[in-house]
C-alpha positions as a printed NumPy array, in Angstrom:
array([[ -3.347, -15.443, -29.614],
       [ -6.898, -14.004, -29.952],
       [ -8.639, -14.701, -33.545],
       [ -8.724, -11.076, -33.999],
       [ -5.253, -10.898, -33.926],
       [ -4.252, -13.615, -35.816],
       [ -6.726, -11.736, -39.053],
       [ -4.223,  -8.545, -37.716],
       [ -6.857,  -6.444, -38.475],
       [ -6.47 ,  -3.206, -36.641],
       [ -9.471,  -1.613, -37.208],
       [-11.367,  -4.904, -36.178],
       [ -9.364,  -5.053, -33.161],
       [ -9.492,  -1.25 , -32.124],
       [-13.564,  -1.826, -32.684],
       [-13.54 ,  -4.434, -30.651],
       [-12.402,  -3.012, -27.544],
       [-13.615,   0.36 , -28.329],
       [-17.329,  -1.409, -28.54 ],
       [-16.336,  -2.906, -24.792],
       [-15.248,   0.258, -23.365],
       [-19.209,   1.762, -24.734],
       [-20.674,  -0.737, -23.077],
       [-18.737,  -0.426, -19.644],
       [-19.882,   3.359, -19.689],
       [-23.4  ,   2.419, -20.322],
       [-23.716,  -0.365, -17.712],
       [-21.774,   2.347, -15.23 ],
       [-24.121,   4.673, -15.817],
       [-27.308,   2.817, -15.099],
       [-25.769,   1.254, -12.474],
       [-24.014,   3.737, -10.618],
       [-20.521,   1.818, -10.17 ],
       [-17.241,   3.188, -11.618],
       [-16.695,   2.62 , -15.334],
       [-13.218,   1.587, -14.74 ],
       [-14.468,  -1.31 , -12.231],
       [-17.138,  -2.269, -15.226],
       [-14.146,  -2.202, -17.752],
       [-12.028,  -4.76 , -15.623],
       [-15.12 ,  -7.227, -15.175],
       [-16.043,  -7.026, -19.393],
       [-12.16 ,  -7.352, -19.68 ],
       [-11.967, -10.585, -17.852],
       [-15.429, -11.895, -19.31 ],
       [-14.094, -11.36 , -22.984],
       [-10.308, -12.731, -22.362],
       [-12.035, -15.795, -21.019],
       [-15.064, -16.357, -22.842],
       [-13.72 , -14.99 , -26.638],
       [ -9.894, -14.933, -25.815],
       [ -9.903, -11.314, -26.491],
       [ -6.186, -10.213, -25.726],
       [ -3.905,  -7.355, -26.04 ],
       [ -1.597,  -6.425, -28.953],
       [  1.646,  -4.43 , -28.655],
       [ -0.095,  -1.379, -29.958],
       [ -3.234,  -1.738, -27.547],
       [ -0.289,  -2.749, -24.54 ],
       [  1.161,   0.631, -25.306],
       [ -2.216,   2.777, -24.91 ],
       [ -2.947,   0.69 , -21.775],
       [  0.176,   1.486, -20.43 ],
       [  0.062,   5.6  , -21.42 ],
       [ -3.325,   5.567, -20.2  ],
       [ -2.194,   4.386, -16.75 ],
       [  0.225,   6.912, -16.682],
       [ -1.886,   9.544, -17.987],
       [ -4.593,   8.598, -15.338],
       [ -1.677,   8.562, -12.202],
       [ -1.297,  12.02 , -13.487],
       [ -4.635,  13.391, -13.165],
       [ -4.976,  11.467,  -9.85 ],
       [ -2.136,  13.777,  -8.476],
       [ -3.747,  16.962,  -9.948],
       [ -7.133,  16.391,  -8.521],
       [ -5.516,  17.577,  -5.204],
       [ -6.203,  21.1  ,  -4.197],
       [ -3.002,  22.51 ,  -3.252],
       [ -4.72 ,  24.556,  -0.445],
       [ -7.125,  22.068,   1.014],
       [ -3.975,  19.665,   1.187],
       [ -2.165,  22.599,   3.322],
       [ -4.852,  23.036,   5.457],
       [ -5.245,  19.297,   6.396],
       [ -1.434,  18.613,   6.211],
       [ -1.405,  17.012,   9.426],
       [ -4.65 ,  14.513,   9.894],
       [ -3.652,  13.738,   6.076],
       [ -0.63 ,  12.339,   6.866],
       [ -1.373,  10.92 ,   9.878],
       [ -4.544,   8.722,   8.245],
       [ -2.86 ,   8.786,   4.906],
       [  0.22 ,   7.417,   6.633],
       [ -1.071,   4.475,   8.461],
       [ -3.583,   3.597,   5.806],
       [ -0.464,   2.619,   3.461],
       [  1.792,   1.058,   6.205],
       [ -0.179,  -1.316,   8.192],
       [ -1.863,  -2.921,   5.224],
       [  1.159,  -2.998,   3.339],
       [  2.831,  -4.988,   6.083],
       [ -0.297,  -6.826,   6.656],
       [ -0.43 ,  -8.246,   3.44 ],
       [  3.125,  -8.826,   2.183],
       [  3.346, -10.75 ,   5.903],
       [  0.789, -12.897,   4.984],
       [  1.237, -13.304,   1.482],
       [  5.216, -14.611,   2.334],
       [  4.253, -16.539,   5.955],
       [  1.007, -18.163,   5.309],
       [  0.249, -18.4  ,   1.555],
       [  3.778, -18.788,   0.827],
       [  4.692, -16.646,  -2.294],
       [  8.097, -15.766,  -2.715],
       [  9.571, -12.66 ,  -1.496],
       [  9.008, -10.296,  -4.591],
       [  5.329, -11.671,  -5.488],
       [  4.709, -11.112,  -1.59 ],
       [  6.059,  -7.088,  -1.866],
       [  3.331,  -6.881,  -4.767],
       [  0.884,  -8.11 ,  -2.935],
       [  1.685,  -5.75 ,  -0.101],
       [  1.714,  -2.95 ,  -2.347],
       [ -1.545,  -3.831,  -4.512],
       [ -3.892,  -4.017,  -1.503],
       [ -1.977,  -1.033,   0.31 ],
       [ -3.78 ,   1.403,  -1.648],
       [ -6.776,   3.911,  -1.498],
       [ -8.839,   3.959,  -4.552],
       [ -8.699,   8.276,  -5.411],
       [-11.13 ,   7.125,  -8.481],
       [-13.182,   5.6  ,  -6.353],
       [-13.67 ,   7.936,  -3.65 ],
       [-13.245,  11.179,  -5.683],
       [-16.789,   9.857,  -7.603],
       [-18.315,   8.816,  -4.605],
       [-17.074,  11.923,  -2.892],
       [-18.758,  14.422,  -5.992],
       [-21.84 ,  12.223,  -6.622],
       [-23.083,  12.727,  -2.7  ],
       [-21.741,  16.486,  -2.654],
       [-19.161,  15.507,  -0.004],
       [-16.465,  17.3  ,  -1.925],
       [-17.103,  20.733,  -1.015],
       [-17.55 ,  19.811,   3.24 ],
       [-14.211,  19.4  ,   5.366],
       [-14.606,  15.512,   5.448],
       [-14.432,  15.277,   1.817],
       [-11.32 ,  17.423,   1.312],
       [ -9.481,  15.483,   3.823],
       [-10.391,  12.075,   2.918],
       [ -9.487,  13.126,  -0.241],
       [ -5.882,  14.564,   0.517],
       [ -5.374,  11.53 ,   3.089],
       [ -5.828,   8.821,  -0.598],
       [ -3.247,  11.176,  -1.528],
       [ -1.247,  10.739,   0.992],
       [ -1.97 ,   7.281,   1.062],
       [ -0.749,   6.354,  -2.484],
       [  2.16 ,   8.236,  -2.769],
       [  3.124,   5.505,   0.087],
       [  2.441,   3.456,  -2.377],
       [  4.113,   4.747,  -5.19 ],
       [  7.426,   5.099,  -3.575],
       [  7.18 ,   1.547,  -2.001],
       [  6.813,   0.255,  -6.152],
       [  9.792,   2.5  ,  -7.054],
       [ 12.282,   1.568,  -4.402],
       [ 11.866,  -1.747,  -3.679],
       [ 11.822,  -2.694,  -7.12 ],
       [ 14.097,   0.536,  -8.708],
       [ 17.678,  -1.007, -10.123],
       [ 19.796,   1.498,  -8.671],
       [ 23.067,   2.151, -11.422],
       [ 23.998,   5.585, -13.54 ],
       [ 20.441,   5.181, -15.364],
       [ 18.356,   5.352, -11.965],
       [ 19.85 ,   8.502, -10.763],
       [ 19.456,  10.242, -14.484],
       [ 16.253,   9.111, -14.183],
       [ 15.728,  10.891, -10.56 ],
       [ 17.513,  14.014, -11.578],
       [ 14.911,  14.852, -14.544],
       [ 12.272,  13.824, -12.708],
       [ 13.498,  16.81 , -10.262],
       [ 14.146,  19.376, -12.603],
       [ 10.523,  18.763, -14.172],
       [  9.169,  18.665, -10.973],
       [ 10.642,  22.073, -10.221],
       [ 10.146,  23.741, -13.937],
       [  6.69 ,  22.1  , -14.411],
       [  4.304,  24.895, -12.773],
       [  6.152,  27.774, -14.364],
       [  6.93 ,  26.327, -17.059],
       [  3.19 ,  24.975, -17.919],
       [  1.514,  28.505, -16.868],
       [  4.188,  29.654, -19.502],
       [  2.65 ,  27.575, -22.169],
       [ -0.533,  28.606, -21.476],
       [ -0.134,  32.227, -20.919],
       [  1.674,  32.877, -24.542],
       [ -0.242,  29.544, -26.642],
       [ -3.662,  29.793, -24.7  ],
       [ -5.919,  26.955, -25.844],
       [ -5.938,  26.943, -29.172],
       [ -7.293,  24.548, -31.6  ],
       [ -4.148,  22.452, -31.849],
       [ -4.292,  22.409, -27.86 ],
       [ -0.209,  22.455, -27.395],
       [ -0.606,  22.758, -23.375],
       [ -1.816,  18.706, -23.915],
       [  0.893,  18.042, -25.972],
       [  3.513,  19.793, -23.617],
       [  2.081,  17.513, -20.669],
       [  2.062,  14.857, -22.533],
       [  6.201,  15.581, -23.768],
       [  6.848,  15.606, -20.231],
       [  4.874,  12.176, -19.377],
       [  6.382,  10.287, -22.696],
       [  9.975,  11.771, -22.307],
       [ 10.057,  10.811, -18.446],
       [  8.517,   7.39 , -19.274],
       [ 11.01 ,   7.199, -21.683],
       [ 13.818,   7.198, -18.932],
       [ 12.027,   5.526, -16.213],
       [ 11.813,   2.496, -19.036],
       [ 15.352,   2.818, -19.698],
       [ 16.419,   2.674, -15.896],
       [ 13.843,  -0.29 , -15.879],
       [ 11.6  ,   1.304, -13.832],
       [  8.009,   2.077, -13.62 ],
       [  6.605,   5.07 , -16.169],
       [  3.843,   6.164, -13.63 ],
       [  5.826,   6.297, -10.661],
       [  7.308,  10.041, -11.738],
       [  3.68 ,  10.871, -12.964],
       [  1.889,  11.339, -10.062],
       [  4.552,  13.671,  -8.323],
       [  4.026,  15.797, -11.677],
       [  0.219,  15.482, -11.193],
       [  0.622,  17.043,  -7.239],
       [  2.714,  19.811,  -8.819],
       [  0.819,  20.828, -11.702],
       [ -2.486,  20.927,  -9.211],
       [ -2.195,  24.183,  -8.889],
       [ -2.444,  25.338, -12.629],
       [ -5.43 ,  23.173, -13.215],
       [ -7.423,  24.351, -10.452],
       [ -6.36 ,  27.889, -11.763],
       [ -7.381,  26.474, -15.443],
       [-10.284,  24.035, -15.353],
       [-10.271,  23.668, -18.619],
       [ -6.672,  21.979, -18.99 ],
       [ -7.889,  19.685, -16.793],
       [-11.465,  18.957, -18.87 ],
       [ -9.441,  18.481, -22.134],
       [ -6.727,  15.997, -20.337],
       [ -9.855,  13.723, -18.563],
       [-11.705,  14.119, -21.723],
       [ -8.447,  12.376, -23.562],
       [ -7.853,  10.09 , -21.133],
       [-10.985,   8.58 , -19.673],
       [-12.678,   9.006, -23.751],
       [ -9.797,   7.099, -25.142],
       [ -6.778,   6.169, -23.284],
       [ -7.54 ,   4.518, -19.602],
       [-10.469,   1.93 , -21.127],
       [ -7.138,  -0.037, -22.989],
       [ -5.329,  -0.049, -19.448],
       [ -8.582,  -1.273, -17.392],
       [ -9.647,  -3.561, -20.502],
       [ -6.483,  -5.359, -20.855],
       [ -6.207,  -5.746, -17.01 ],
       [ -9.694,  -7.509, -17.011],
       [ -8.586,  -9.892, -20.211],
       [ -5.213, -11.383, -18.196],
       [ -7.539, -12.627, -15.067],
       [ -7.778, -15.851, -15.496],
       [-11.223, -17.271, -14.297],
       [ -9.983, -20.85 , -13.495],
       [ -7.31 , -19.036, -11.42 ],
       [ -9.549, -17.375,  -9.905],
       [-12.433, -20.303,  -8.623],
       [ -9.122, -22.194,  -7.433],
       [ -8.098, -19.027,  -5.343],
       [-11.483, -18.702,  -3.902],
       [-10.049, -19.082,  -0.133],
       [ -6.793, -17.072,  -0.897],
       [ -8.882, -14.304,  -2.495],
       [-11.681, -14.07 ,   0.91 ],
       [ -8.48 , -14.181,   3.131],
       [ -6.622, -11.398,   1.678],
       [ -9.845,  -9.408,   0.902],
       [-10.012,  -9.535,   4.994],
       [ -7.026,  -8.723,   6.039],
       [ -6.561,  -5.722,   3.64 ],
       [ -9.785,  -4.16 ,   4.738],
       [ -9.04 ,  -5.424,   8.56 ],
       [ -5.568,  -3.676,   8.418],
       [ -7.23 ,  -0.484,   7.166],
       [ -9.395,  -0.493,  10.275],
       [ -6.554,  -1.241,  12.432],
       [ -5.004,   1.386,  11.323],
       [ -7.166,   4.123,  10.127],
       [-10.21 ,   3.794,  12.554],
       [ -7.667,   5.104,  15.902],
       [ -6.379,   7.556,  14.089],
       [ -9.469,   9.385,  12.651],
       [-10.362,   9.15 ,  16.441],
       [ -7.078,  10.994,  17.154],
       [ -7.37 ,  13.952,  15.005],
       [-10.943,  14.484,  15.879],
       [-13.861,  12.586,  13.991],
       [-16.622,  10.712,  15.747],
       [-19.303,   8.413,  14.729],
       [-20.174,   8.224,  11.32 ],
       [-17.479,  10.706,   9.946],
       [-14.878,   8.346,  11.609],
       [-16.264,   5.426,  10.122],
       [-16.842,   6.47 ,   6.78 ],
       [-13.543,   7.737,   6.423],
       [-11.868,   4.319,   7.596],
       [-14.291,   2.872,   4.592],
       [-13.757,   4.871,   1.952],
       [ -9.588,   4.669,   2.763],
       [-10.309,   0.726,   2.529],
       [-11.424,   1.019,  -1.747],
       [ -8.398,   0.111,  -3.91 ],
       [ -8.631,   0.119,  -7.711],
       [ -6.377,   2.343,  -9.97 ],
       [ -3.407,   1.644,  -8.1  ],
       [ -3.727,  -1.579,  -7.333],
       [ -4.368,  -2.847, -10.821],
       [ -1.775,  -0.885, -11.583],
       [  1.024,  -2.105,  -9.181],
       [ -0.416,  -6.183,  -9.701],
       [  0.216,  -5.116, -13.594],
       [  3.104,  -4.189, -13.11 ],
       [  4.327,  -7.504, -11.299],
       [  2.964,  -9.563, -13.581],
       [  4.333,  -7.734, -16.566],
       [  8.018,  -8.001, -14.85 ],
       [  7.505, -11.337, -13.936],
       [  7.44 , -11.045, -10.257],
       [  4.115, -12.53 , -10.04 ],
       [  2.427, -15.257, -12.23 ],
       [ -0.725, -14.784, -13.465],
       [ -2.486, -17.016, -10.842],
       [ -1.184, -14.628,  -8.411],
       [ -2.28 , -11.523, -10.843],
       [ -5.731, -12.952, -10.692],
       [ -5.697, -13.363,  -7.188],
       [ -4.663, -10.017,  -6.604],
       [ -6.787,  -7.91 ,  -9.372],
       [-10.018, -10.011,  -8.037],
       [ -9.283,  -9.007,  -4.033],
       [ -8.693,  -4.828,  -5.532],
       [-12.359,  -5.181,  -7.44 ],
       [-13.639,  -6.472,  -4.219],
       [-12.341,  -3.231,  -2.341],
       [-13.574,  -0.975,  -4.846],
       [-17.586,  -2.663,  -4.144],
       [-17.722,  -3.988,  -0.496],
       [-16.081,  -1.164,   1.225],
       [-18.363,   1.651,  -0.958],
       [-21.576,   0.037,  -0.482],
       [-20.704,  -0.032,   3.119],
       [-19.564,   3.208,   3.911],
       [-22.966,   4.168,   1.308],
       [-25.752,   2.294,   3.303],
       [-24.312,   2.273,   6.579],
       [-22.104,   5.424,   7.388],
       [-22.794,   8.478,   4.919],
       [-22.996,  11.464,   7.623],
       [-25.525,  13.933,   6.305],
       [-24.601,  17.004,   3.762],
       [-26.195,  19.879,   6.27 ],
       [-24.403,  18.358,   9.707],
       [-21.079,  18.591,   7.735],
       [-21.957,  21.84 ,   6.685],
       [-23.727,  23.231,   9.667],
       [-22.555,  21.215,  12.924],
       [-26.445,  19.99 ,  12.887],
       [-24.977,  16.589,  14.307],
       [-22.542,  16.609,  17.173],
       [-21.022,  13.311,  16.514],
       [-20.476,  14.784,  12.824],
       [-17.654,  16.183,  12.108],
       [-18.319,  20.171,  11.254],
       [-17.652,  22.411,   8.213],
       [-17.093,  24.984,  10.732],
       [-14.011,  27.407,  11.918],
       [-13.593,  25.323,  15.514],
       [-13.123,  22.242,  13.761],
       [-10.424,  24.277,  11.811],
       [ -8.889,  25.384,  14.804],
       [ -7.892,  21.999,  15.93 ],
       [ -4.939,  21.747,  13.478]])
């Protein structure tokens, strides 16, 4: 137990990680990396330098800011840009969950010898496509409004929701309480877009803001059942996220006032207390484990992703900054390692194996695709570069 907690003084504690969180925004912006990659490496320092560690209240935040941040990672997808690259999307998307996930729960249960459930983590952690990452990378360089940004952007998508669905059935415990569980999730994920435009068209956004509260109901009272069926409260929430995309791009400002709650307050706790449960000894003795599985997650993403970018079109850089930028991991793969270690499928030598490999993907892989394969704003926009991959009606013509 952490000093701070044994005083059990909340506002002491809440100041303490509230002061970490500050800095992690100020060292993100002067340095340019994600905030939530700064929060994971001050949670680790103070868990192992101070023993700074989570209390029931802060482990309930954490955990509603992960599922409020699966949420917004689903709504960030324009419904019509995700139409109109259906195809490549799942195509890249597809392969850049399957081959890595096989990849790594292969090795993790034939060469490094976990068991069977701390090897389907693995797979999953290092499966995914970091959406946080890319989707600031994508803004900062203006890549979000040109063709390659929309698709690598609806291909994480694509990508994750592999991943999602891999946590939830291979780990779902399929009685009565399951299949309650799957029919709300249906009905919300049917009512959700009327229902929310509903809210907003007779409440508007007034002071009180009830179109936060009504998406939050729906996130609590879903994670309510997912709990009880002993399953995972994000899995449902980024299926809601995908449906509700559509109102928030109508309605910007839903979507400011949701971020603003969840990256001001709620989402430091989850990245904080994911940093604070590394364990740096762990870590040093896991050195080899942690440069092997670093290469054969971003190896199986090239495997993968490179011949298929190829297939539906891109050359040169385009190609290869796509197959980097589907090679980041973060949100979801601190997320899915949490949730092993929480469950007890992994121990927290494994957990710090894991969470140290998805940090690496969210630097390496950026910096790479950054220095060595960022295609230029006005050939994406203006075919100015052949090998570039063109914001341009014939390049829309080939799906």
């Amino acid at each position: 137990m952490s000093l701070l907690a044994q005083f059990n003084n909340v506002y002491a504690i809440a100041f303490v990680w509230i002061a970490l969180a500050f800095l992690a925004s100020l060292i993100s912006i002067r340095i340019g990396f994600s905030v939530a990659l700064i929060e994971i490496v001050l949670g680790a320092a103070a868990g192992n330098l101070f023993h700074l560690g989570p209390t029931d209240w802060i482990n309930f935040l954490a955990g509603f800011g992960s599922v409020l941040l699966t949420f917004l990672a689903g709504a960030e997808i324009d419904p019509k840009s995700f139409r109109r690259f259906l195809l490549p999307s799942l195509g890249i998307g597809g392969v850049g969950f399957a081959v890595p996930f096989a990849a790594a729960w292969a090795f993790a249960w034939l060469v490094l010898r976990w068991h069977w459930q701390a090897s389907e983590i693995c797979g999953i952690a290092l499966s995914t496509t970091s959406v946080a990452v890319v989707y600031a990378v994508l803004v900062e360089t203006g890549l979000n409004q040109t063709d390659l940004g929309k698709l690598i952007l609806t291909a994480c998508f694509v990508c994750d929701i592999g991943t999602v669905g891999a946590l939830g059935i291979l780990f779902a415990n399929y009685n009565a309480l399951l299949a309650a569980f799957a029919v709300a999730t249906a009905i919300v994920l049917l009512l959700l877009p009327r229902s929310l435009r509903l809210v907003l068209r007779t409440l508007g956004h007034a002071t009180s803001e009830p179109e936060v509260k009504f998406v939050f109901l729906l996130l609590l009272g879903l994670g309510g059942l997912a709990a009880a069926a002993r399953s995972e409260a994000v899995l449902p929430a980024y299926l809601l996220g995908l449906v509700a995309a559509g109102v928030f791009h109508e309605d910007p400002r839903l979507m400011g006032r949701l971020r603003g709650t969840a990256f001001s307050f709620l989402t430091p706790f989850f990245f904080l207390r994911a940093g604070t449960l590394i364990a740096l000894p762990a870590v040093v003795a896991g050195i080899g484990a942690i440069a092997v599985l670093f290469g054969v997650k971003v190896a199986a993403k090239f495997v993968g992703v490179f011949p298929t970018t190829r297939l539906f079109g891109l050359r040169g850089k385009p190609a290869w900054y796509t197959t980097m930028m589907m090679s980041t991991g973060l949100t979801f793969g601190s997320i899915s390692a949490l949730f092993g270690l929480t469950h007890g499928y992994i121990d927290r030598r494994q957990y710090s194996i894991l969470v140290t490999v998805v940090v690496l993907t969210a630097i390496v892989p950026t910096l790479v695709a950054q220095l060595a394969f960022q295609p230029r704003i006005t050939a994406l926009r203006w075919g100015a570069d052949e090998e570039a991959l063109v914001d341009a009606e014939p390049y829309q013509e080939r799906f």
